[in-house]
BAKOL-469415 format. One record per residue (C-alpha): residue in one letter; x, z, y. Coordinates in nm, 2 decimals. Example, Ala and Ser with C-alpha at 12.3 -4.5 7.8 and 13.67 -1.06 7.14 Angstrom:
(atom a,(1.23,0.78,-0.45))
(atom s,(1.37,0.71,-0.11))
# end
This chain:
(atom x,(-1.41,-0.36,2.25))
(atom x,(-1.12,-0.50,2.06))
(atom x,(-0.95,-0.84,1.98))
(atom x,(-0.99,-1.03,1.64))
(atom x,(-0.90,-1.41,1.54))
(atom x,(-1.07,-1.67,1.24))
(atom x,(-0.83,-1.74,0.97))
(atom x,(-0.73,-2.11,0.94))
(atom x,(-0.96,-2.33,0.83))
(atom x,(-0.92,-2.42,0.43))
(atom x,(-0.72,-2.68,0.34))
(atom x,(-0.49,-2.67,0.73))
(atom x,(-0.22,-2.48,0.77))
(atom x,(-0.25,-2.31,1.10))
(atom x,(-0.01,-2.19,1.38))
(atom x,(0.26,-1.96,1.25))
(atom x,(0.14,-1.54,1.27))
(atom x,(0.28,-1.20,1.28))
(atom x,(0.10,-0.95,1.02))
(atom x,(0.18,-0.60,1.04))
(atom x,(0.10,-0.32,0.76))
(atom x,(0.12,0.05,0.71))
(atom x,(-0.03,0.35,0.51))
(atom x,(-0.05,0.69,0.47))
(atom x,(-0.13,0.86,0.83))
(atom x,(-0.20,1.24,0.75))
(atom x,(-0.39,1.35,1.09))
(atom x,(-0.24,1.68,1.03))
(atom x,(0.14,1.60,1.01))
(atom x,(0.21,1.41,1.33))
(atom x,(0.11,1.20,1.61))
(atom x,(-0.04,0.83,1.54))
(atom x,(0.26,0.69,1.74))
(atom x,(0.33,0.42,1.51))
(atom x,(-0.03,0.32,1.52))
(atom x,(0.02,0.25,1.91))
(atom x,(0.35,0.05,1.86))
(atom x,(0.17,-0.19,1.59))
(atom x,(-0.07,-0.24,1.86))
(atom x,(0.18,-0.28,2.15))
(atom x,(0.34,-0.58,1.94))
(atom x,(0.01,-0.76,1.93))
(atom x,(0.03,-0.86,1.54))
(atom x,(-0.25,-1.11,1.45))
(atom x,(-0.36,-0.96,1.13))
(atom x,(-0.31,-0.57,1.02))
(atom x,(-0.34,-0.44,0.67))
(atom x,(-0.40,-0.10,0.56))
(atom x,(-0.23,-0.04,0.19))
(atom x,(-0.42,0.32,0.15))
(atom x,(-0.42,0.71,0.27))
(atom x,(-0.58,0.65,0.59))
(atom x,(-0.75,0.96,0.56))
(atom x,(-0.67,1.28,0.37))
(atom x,(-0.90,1.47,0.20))
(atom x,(-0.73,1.84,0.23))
(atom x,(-0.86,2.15,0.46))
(atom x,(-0.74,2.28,0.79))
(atom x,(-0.37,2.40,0.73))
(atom x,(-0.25,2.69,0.93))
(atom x,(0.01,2.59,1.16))
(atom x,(-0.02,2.22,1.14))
(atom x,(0.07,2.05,1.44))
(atom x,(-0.30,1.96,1.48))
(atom x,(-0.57,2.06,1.24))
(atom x,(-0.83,1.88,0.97))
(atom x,(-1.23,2.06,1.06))
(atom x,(-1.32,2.26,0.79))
(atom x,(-1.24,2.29,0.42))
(atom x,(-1.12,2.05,0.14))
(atom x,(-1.39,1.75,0.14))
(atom x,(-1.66,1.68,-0.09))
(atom x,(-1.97,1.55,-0.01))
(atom x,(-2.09,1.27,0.23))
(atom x,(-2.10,1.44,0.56))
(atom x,(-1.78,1.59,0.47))
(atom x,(-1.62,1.21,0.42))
(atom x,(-1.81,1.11,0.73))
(atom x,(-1.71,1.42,0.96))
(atom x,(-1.34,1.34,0.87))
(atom x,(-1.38,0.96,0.92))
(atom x,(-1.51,1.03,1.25))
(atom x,(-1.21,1.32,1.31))
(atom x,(-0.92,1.03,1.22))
(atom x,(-1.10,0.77,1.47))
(atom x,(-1.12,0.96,1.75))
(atom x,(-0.77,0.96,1.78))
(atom x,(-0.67,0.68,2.04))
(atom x,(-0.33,0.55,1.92))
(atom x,(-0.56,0.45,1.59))
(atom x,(-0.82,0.28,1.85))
(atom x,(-0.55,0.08,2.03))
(atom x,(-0.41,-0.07,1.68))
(atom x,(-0.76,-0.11,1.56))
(atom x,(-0.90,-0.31,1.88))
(atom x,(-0.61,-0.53,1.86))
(atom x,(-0.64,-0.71,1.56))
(atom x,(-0.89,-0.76,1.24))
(atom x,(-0.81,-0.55,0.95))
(atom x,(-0.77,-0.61,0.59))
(atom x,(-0.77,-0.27,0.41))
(atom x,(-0.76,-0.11,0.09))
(atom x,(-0.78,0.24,0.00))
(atom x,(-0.53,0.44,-0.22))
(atom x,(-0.59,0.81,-0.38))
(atom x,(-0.64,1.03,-0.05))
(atom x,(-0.95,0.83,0.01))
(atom x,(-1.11,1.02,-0.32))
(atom x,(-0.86,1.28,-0.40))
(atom x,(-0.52,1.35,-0.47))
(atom x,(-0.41,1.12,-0.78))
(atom x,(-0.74,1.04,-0.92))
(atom x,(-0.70,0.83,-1.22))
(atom x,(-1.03,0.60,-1.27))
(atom x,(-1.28,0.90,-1.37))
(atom x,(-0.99,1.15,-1.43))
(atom x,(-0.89,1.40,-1.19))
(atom x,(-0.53,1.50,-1.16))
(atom x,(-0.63,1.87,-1.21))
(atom x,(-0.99,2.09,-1.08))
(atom x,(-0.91,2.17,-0.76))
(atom x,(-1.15,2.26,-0.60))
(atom x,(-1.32,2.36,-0.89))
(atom x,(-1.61,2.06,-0.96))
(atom x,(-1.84,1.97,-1.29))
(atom x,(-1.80,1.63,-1.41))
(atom x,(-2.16,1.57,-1.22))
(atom x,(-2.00,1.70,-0.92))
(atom x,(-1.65,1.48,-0.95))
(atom x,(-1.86,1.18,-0.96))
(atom x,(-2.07,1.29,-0.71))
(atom x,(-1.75,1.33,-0.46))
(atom x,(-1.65,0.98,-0.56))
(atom x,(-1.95,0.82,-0.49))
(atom x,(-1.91,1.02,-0.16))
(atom x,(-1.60,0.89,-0.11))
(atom x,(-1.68,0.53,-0.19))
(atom x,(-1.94,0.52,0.06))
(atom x,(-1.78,0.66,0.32))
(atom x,(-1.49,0.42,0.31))
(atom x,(-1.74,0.15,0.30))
(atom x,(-1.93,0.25,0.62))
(atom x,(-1.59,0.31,0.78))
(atom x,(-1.39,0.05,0.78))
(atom x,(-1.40,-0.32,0.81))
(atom x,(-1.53,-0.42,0.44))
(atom x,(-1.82,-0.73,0.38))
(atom x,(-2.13,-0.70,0.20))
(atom x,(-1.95,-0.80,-0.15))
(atom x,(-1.82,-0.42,-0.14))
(atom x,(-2.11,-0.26,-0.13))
(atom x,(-2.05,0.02,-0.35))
(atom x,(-2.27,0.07,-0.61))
(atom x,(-2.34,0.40,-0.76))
(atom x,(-2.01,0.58,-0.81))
(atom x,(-1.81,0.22,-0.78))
(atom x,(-1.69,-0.01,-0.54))
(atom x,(-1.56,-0.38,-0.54))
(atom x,(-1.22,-0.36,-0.35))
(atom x,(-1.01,-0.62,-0.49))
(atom x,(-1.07,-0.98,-0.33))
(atom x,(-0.87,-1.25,-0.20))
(atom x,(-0.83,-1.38,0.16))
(atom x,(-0.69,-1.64,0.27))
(atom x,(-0.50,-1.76,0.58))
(atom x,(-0.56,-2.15,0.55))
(atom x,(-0.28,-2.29,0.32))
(atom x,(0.01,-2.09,0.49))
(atom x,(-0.04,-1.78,0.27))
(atom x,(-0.27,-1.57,0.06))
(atom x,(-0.35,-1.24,-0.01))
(atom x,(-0.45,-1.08,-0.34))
(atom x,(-0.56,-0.71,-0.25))
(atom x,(-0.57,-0.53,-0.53))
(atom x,(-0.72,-0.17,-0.61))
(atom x,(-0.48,0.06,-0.85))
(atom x,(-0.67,0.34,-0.86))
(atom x,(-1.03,0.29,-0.99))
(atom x,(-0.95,0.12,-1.26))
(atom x,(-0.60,0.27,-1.42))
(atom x,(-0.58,0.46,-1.72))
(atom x,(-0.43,0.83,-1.70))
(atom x,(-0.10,0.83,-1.55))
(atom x,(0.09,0.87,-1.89))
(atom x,(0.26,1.27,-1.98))
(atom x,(0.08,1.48,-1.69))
(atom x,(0.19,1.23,-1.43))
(atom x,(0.43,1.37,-1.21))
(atom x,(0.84,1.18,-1.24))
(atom x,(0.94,1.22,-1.60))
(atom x,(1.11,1.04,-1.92))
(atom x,(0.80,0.88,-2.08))
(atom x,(0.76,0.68,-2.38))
(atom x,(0.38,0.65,-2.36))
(atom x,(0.46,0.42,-2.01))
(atom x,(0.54,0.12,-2.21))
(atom x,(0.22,0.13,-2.41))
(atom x,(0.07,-0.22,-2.40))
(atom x,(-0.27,-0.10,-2.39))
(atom x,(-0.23,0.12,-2.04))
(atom x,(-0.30,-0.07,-1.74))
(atom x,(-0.31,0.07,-1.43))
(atom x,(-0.53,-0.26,-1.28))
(atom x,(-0.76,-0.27,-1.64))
(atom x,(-0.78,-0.59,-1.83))
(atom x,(-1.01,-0.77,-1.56))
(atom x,(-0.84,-0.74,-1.25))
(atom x,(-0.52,-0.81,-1.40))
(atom x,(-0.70,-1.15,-1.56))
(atom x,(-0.84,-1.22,-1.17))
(atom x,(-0.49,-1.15,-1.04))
(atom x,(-0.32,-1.39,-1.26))
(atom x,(-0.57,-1.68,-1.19))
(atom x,(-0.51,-1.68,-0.85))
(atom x,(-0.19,-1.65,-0.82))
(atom x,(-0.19,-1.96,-1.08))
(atom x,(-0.39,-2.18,-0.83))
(atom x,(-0.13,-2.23,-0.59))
(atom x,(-0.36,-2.20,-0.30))
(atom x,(-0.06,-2.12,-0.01))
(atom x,(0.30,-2.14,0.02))
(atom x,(0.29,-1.75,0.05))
(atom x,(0.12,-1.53,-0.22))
(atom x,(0.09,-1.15,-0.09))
(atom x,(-0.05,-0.88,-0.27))
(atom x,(-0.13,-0.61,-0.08))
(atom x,(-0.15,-0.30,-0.34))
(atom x,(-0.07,0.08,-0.33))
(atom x,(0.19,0.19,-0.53))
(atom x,(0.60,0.15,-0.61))
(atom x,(0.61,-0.21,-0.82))
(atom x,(0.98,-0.23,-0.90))
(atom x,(1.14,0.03,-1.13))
(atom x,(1.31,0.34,-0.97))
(atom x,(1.48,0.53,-1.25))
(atom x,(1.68,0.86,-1.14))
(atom x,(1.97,0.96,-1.35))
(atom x,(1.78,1.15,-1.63))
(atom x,(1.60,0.80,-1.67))
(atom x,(1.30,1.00,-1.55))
(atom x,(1.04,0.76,-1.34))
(atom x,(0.74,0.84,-1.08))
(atom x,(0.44,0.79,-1.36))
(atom x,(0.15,0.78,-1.08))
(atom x,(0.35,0.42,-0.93))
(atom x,(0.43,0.13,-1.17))
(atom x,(0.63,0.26,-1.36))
(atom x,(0.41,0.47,-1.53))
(atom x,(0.24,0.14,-1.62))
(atom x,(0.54,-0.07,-1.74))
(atom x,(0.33,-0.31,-1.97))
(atom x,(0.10,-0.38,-1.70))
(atom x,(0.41,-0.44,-1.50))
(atom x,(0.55,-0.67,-1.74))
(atom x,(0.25,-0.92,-1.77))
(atom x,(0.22,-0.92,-1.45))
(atom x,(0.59,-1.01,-1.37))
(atom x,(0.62,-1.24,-1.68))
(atom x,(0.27,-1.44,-1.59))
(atom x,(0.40,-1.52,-1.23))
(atom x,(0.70,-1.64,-1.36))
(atom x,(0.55,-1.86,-1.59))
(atom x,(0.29,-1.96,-1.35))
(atom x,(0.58,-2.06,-1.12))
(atom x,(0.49,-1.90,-0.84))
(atom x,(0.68,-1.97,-0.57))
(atom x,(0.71,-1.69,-0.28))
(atom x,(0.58,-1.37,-0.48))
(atom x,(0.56,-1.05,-0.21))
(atom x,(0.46,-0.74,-0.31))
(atom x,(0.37,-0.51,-0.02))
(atom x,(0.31,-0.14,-0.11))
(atom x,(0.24,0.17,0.07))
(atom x,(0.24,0.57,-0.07))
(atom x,(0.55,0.67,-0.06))
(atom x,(0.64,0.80,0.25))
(atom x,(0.95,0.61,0.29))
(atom x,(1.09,0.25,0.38))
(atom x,(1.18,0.04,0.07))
(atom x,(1.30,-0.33,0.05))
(atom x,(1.37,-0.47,-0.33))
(atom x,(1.41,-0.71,-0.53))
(atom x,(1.18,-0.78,-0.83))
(atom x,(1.36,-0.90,-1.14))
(atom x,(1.27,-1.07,-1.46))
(atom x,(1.47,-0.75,-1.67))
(atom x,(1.53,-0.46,-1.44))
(atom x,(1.80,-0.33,-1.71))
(atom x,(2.00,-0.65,-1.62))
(atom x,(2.14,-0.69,-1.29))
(atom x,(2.21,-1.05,-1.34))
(atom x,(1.84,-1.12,-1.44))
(atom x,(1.65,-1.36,-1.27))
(atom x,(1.51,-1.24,-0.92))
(atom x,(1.14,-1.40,-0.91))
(atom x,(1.00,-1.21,-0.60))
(atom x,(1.05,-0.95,-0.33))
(atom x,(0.90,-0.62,-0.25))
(atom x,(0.82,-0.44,0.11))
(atom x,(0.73,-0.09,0.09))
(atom x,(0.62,0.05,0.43))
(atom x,(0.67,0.41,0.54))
(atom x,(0.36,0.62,0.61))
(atom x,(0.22,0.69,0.97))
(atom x,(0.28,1.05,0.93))
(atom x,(0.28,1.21,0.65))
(atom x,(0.58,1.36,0.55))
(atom x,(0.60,1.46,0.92))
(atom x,(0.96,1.33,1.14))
(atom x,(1.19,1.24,0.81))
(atom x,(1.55,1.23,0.87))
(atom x,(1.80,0.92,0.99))
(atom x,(1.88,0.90,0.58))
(atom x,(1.95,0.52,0.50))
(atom x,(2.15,0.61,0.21))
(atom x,(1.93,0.45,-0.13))
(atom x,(1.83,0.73,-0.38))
(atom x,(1.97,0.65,-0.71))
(atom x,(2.10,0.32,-0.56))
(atom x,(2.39,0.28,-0.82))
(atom x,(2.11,0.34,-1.06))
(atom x,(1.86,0.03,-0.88))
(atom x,(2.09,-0.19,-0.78))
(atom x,(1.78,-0.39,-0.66))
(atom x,(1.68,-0.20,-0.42))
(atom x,(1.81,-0.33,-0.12))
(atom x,(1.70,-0.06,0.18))
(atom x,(1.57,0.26,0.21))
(atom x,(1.51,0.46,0.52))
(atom x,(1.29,0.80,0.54))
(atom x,(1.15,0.75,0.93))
(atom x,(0.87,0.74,1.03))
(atom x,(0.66,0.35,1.08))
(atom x,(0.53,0.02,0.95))
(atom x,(0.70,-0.31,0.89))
(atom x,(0.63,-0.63,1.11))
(atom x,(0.59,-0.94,0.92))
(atom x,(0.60,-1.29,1.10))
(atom x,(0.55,-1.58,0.86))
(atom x,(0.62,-1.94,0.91))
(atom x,(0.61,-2.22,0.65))
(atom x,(0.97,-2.17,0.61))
(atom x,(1.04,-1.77,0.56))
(atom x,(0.89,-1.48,0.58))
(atom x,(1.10,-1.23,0.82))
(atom x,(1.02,-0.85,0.76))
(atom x,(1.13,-0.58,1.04))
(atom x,(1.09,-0.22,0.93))
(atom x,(1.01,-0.07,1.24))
(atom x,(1.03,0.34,1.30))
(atom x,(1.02,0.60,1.46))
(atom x,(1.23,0.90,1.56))
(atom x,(0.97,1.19,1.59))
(atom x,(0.56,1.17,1.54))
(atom x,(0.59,1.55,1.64))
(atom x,(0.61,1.43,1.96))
(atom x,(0.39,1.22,2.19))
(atom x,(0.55,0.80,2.27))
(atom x,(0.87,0.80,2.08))
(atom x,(0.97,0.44,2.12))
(atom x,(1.03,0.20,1.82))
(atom x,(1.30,0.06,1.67))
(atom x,(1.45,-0.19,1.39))
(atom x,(1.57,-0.04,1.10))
(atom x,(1.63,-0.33,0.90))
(atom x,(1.51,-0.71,0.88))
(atom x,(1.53,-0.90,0.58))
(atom x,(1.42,-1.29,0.54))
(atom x,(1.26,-1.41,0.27))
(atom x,(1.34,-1.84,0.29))
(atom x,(1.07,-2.08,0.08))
(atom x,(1.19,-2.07,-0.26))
(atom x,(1.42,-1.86,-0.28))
(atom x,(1.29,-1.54,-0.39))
(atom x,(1.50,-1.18,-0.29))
(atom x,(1.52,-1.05,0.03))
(atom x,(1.84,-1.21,0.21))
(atom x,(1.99,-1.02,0.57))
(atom x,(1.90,-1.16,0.88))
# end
């Protein structure tokens, strides 16, 4: 039994509506608190940005356990599906809104690039690594709430779509994984020239064609796309970048970023998931120029669990380094959205433990993001 809603018709623009989103809820590492707190705040639409299951064995002494070994085949994917969803803090969010999900790496396997697999553990044939994906695949599919169109077929699966909430916003959900070249130098977070390579892509050529179409049409005052991975750059001081996120894939970036600029668009949001932490930035036209143009925003939303409790930290890693990158916190959560024709206010919401059963949550941080004007600007 649960509670779901019909977007706006086409063409109207509809009452205004809270979305929430999240990613990254490792059963093993924590209670599904912030699951129950999206629920309690009765958002209208939930997306799902990737990780909601992980793939790993039972680990000795976690706070609660995975069944059995590393997954690989169906039943596996299907025994762990049914693990996550008996858990009733995932229920309550899940019977109180419609989804819109897409998956990440955990889904497959740790950092899967396209067919490539970050190393051979456990130890597969190439037969068997596609059979585990097409495992995967279908799993997902019978899982969670996906239409016909992604039916997967063989060891592949149509995730990237658009949806549309009548003419007040629309997302683009895209799918960074099966598509993507190799993450460039052994992936990891290193100095690498081979990331600027104009022929790496980390959508391929297709998706990032569909991408730019739509975000051309100018279907909504909001365009939202709901991906997996850290868009704007993150350099450390030994220049060295994260080359599984976007910045392993700065020439993709860069169309990208240059093709909504010159398509005008005119409220850009990114929302991402992965990285275990709270991030709100700016996106700029040159990243190496602070006084660039800013053409968009992105919200990064913390995981459910995995990282277990994180700390109050709120100081920006490298922030001197980024100076557009506005917020950072390493709790615990998901981040509220509500959007109006008007702005787009963001509330990263957290919590203190997921080691612990009800922890309340809190506001970290809101941002606003007014009509034309792109940045994130304090509440």
């Amino acid at each position: 039994m649960g509670r779901t809603r019909t977007a706006p018709a086409p063409g109207t623009v509809g009452r205004d509506f809270t979305m929430a989103f999240a990613s990254c809820a490792h059963y093993e590492q924590g209670y599904y608190t912030a699951y129950r707190r999206m629920a309690d705040d009765r958002p209208d639409l939930i997306l799902h940005l990737g990780d909601y299951i992980y793939e790993g064995g039972a680990t000795s002494g976690a706070l609660r356990q995975h069944l059995g070994s590393e997954i690989v085949s169906l039943a596996d994917y299907r025994r762990r599906y049914a693990l996550y969803h008996s858990d009733p803090d995932l229920q309550a969010a899940h019977a109180i809104a419609p989804w819109l999900v897409v998956p990440d790496d955990h889904e497959v396997e740790n950092n899967y690039a396209n067919m490539v697999r970050a190393d051979n553990s456990p130890v597969l044939t190439a037969a068997q690594w596609t059979a585990r994906r097409t495992a995967a695949y279908q799993a997902y599919f019978e899982n969670m709430p996906l239409r016909a169109a992604a039916t997967p077929s063989g060891n592949s699966i149509q995730l990237y779509r658009r949806v549309r909430w009548g003419t007040l916003a629309t997302f683009h959900m895209l799918d960074t994984r099966q598509f993507r070249d190799d993450q460039a130098c052994g992936d990891g977070t290193k100095v690498c020239a081979d990331a600027d390579l104009p022929s790496r892509s980390i959508t391929g050529a297709t998706q990032e064609a569909w991408l730019l179409d739509g975000l051309g049409q100018h279907l909504s005052t909001w365009d939202l796309i709901g991906q997996q991975v850290f868009f704007a750059r993150n350099v450390n001081a030994s220049g060295a970048m994260n080359m599984d996120a976007w910045d392993g894939y700065r020439a993709s970036r860069a169309r990208i970023q240059q093709g909504i600029i010159d398509r005008a668009v005119r409220n850009p949001v990114v929302l991402t998931g992965d990285v275990h932490a709270s991030w709100g930035n700016n996106l700029k036209a040159d990243y190496a120029n602070p006084a660039s143009a800013t053409f968009g925003s992105e919200l990064v939303c913390t995981s459910i669990t995995s990282g277990g409790n994180g700390t109050a930290t709120t100081a920006i890693p490298n922030g001197s380094l980024n100076p557009h990158l506005r917020f950072y916190s390493d709790r615990r959560g998901y981040v509220r959205t509500h959007i109006t024709p008007s702005q787009l206010t963001a509330d990263f919401r957290s919590v203190a433990t997921v080691t612990e059963h009800g922890a309340a949550a809190t506001t970290a941080r809101t941002f606003i993001i007014h009509d034309g004007q792109p940045g994130l600007a304090d509440a």
